[in-house]
C-alpha positions as CSV (number, residue, x, y, z in Angstrom):
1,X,0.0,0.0,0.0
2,X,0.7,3.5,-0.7
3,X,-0.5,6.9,-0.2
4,X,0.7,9.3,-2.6
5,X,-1.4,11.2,-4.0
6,X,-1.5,14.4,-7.2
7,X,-4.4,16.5,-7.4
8,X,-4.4,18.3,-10.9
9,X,-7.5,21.1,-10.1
10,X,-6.0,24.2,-10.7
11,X,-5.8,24.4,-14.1
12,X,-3.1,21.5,-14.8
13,X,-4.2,18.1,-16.1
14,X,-2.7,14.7,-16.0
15,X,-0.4,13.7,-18.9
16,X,1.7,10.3,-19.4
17,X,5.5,10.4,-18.7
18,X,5.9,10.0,-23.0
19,X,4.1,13.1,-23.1
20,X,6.3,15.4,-20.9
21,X,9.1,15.0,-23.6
22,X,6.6,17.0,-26.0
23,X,6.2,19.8,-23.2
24,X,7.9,22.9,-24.2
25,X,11.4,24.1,-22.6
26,X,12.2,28.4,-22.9
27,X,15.7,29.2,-23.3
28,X,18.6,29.6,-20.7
29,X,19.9,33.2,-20.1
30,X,23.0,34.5,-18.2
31,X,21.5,33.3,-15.1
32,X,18.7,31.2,-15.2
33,X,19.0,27.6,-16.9
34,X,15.3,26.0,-17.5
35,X,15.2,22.3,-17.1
36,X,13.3,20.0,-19.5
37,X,10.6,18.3,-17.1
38,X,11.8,15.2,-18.8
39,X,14.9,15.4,-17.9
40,X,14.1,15.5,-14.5
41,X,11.4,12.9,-14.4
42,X,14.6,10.6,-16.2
43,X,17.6,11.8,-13.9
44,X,15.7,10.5,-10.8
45,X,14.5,7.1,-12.1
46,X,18.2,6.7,-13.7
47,X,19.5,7.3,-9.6
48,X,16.9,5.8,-8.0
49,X,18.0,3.0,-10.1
50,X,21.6,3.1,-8.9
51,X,20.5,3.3,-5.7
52,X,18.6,-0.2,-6.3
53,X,15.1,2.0,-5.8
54,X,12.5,1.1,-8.3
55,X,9.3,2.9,-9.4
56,X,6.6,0.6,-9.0
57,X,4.0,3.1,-10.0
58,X,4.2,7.6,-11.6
59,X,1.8,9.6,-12.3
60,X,2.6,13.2,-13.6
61,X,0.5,17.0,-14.1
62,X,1.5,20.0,-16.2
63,X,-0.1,23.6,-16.6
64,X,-2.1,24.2,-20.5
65,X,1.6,26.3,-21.2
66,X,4.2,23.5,-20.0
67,X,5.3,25.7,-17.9
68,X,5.1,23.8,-14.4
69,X,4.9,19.6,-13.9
70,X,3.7,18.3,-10.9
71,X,4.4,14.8,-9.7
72,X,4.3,11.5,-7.7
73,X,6.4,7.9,-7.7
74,X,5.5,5.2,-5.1
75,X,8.8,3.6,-4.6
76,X,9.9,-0.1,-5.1
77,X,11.5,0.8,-1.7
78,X,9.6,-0.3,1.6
79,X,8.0,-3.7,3.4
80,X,4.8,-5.9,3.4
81,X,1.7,-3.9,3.4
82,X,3.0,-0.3,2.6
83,X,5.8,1.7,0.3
84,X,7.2,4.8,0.3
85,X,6.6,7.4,-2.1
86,X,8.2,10.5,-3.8
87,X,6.5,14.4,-4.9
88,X,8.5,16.2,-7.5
89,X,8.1,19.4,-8.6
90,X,9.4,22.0,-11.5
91,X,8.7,24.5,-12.9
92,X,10.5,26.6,-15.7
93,X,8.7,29.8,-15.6
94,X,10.3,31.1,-12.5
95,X,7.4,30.4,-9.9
96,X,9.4,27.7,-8.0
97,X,12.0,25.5,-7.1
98,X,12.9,22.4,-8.2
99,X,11.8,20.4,-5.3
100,X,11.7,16.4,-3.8
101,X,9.4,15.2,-1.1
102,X,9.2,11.8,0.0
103,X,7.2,9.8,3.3
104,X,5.1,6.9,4.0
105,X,2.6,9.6,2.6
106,X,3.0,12.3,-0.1
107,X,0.5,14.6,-1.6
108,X,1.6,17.6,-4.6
109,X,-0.9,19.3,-6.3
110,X,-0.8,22.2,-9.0
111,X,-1.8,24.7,-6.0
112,X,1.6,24.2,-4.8
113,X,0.4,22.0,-1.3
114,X,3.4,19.7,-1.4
115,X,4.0,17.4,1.5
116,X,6.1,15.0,2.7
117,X,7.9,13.4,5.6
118,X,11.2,15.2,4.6
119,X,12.7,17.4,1.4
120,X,15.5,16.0,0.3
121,X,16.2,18.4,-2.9
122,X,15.2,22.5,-3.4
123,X,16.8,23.9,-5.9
124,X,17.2,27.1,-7.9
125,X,17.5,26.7,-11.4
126,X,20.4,29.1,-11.5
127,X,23.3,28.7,-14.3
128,X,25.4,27.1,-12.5
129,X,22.3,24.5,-11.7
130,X,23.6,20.6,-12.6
131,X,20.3,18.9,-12.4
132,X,22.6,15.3,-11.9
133,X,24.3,16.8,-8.7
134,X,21.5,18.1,-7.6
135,X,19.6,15.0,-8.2
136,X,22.5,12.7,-7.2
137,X,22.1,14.4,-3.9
138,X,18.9,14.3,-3.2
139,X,18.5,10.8,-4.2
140,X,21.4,9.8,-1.3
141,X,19.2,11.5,1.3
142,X,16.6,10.2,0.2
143,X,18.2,6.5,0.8
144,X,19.7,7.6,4.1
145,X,16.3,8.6,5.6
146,X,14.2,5.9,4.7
147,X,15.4,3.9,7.6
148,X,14.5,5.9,10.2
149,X,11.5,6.1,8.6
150,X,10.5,2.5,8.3
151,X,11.5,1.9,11.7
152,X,8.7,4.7,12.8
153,X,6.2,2.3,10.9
154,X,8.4,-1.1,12.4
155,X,7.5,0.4,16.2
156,X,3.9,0.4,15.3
157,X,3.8,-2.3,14.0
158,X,5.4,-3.8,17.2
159,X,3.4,-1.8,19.6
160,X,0.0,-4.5,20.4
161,X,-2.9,-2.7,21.4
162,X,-5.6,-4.0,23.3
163,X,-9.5,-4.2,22.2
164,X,-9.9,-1.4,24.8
165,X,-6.9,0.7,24.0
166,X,-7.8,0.8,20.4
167,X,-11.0,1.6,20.8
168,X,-10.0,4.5,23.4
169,X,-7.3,5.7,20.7
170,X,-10.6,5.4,18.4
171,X,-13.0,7.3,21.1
172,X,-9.9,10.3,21.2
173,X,-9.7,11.0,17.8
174,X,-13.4,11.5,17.1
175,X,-15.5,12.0,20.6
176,X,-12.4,13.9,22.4
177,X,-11.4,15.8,18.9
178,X,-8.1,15.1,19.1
179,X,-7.7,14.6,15.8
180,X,-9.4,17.4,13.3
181,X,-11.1,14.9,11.3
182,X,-15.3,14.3,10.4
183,X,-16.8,12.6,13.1
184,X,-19.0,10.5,10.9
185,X,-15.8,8.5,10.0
186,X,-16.0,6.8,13.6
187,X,-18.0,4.0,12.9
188,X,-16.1,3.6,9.6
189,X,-12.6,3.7,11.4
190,X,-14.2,1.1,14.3
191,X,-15.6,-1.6,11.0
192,X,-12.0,-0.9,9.1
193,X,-10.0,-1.7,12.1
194,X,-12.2,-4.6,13.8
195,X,-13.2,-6.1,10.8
196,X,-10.3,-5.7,8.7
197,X,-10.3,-6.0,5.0
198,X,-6.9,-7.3,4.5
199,X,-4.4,-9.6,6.3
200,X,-1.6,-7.8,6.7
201,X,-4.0,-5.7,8.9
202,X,-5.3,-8.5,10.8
203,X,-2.9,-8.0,13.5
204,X,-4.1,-6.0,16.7
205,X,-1.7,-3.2,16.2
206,X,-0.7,0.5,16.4
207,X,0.1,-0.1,12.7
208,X,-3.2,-1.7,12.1
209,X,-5.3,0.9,13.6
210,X,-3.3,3.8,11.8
211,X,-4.2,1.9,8.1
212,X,-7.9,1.6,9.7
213,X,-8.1,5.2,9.7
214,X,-6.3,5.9,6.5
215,X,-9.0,3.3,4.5
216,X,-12.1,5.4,6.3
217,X,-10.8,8.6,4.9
218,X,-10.7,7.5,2.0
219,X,-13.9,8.7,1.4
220,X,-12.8,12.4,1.6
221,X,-11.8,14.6,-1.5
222,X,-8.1,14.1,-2.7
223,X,-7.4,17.4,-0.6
224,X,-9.0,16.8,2.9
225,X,-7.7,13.0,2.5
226,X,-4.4,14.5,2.7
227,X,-4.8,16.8,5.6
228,X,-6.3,14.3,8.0
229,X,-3.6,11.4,7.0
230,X,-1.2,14.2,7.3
231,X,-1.8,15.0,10.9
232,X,-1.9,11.0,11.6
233,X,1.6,10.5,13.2
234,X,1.4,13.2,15.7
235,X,-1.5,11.5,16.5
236,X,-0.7,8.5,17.2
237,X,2.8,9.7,18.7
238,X,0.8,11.1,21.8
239,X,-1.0,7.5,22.2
């Protein structure tokens, strides 16, 4: 399982990664060097390649001009029942950065909301810009922090919980409103986590109960999806 996610509702719309190699690039100048969005998409599979990282699944967004490309990659990189996943970002009208994200969750869409666990690249396209350093870079951090990472999801996986403790942890989030998220999801959370659609969520665990609420939210908009996954971890951190 995964949870990135790109929202194109701002005026970009979804193309194939074929089709940002027909997306047009404007010329460099003293200092400013524009970056083919294909060029970028390549560079990172090419190092995430080095790196042993697969792609297992891209999707990708570009304004009407061709001007900015949004995107997403869930990563071959992660362990039974979830993956990591990676938000890029470019633009070559001189709105923004070059820019990674990466997490257990990701969400980028063409209003700029771009979130991850950690950002491993922003960069200027200056002209002294090398998109492989740049990317060589990022990719390395990338790599270096998705231990820690999976060893946040390892502990709650680890950490058993009680048919009372989850249903307290249940009875916080929506009763207490501890966690900013529609209350009608309750009963959803309560079915997804006690009745649980798939084995590798059969377990009675931290882990478990976070996926319960991630499948009951499901139901939201691409947007408020995001924002109540998003605020998930500090969440369960103060249970």
């Amino acid at each position: 399982m995964s949870d990135s996610v790109l929202v194109a509702h701002c005026g970009a719309q979804k193309i194939s990664r074929a089709e940002l190699a027909a997306l047009p690039t404007p010329a460099s100048t003293d200092t400013w060097k524009p970056i083919p969005h294909v060029e970028v998409v390549n560079a990172l599979i090419e190092t995430l390649g080095f790196r042993h990282i697969g792609v297992v699944r891209d999707e990708y967004a570009a304004t009407p001009d061709g001007m900015k490309m949004f995107g997403v990659m869930d990563l071959e990189a992660g362990f039974t029942g979830c993956r990591f996943s990676l938000g890029l970002r470019n633009s070559n009208d001189k709105s923004m950065r070059l820019a990674l994200t990466v997490g257990y969750r990701t969400f980028v869409c063409d209003n700029l909301a771009f979130q991850g666990d950690f950002t491993p690249v922003l960069a200027k396209h200056s002209k002294h810009f090398s998109l492989i350093d740049s990317i060589a870079i990022g990719v390395e951090r990338i790599q270096r922090n998705l231990e820690p990472m999976q060893k946040q999801v390892e502990a709650w996986r680890a950490d058993q919980l009680s048919e009372e403790a989850a249903k307290l942890v249940i009875y916080r989030a929506f009763v207490e409103g501890d966690l900013d998220v529609p209350h009608r999801l309750a009963r959803d959370v309560h079915k997804a986590y006690f009745e649980p659609q798939y084995e590798d969520f059969a377990p009675r665990t931290m882990f478990s109960l976070s996926n319960a609420f991630t499948t009951a939210f499901k139901q939201l908009d691409p947007v408020p999806f995001f924002k109540a996954t998003a605020k998930l971890g500090a969440f369960f951190n103060q249970n």
